[in-house]
N, C-alpha and C positions, 0 to 999 in steps of 0.2 A: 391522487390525493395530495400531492407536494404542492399543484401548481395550486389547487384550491387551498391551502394552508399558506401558502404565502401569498396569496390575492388577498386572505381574510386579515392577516397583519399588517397587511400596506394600506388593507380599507380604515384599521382602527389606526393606524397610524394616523391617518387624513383626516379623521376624525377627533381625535384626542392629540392636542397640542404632548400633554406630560408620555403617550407611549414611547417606549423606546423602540428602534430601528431594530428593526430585524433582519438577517442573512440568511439566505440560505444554500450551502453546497449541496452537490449530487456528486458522488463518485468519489473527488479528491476531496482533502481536508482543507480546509483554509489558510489562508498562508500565514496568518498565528500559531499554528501547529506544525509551519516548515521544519525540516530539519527534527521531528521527534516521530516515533514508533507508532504514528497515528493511521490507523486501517485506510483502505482506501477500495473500493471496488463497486460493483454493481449494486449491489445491497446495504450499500454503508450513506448516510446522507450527516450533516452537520448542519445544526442550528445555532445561528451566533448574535446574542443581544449585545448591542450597543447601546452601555447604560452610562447618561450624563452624571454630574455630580448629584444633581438633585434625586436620582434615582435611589442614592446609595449615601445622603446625610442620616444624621439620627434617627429624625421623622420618618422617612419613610422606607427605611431599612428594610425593617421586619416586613413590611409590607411586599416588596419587591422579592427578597427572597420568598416568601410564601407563594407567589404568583410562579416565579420562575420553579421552583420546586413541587408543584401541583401539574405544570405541562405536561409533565410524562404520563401522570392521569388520564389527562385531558383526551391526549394524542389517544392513549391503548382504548380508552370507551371509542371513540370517533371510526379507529380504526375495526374493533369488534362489530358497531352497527351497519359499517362499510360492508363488511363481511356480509353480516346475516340479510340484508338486504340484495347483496347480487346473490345468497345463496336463494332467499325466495324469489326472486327473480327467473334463476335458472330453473327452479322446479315451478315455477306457473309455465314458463316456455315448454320443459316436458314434457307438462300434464296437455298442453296444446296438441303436441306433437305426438304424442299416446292417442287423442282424440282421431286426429286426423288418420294416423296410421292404421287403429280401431274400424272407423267406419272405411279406409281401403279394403280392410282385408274383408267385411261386409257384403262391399260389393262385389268383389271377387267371387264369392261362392254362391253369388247368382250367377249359376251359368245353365246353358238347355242341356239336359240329358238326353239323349236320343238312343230308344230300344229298338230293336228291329222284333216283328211279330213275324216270325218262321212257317207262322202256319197259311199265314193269306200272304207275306213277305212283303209286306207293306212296312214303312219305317215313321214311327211317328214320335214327333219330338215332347216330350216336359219339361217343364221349369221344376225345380228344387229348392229350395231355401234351407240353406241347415241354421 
């Protein structure tokens, strides 16, 4: 999900002269955050806008903060559909794998029963289907 989030900011970047630059860490925090009590681990990532003057004149203030302030939206829907998409995913793969198993066990219980008749001692086979 990172690498495709930061492919989509570097596309609108190429695309839009006014976007700002985007970073992004995995693991450690960026080296703006040296030397302060900033987490760092497996599970931790940092996103860091590099915003020009123009970002952050009068004009387009409000604007820029609303933008960067709505990301976390952004990010938790993206990530929830992420979700619910490999969870259908894994249960179509199941329902596969129920099938197939389904029709092994099917076969399986076609097998020849075979009686022996005691009184002429002759042995003669059936089929069974349960």
């Amino acid at each position: 999900m990172s690498e495709l989030l930061n492919y989509e900011f570097s596309e609108a970047r190429r695309r839009f002269d006014g976007a700002p630059q985007v970073l992004y860490c995995h693991k450690d925090p960026p080296r703006e955050l040296a030397g302060t009590d900033a987490l760092s681990g497996e599970n931790i990532a940092y996103i860091t806008f590099v915003l020009s003057p123009r970002h952050i004149d009068e004009k387009h203030r409000a604007k820029t903060i609303d933008l960067i302030h709505t990301l976390r939206t952004y990010l938790h829907y993206h990530i929830k559909c992420m979700k619910a998409y490999m969870q259908m995913r894994m249960r179509a793969k199941t329902s596969e794998f129920l099938k197939v198993l389904n029709r092994a066990h099917r076969e399986a219980n076609n097998s020849v029963v075979v009686t022996v008749d005691q009184s002429v001692g002759f042995a003669t086979g059936s089929s069974s289907a349960k």
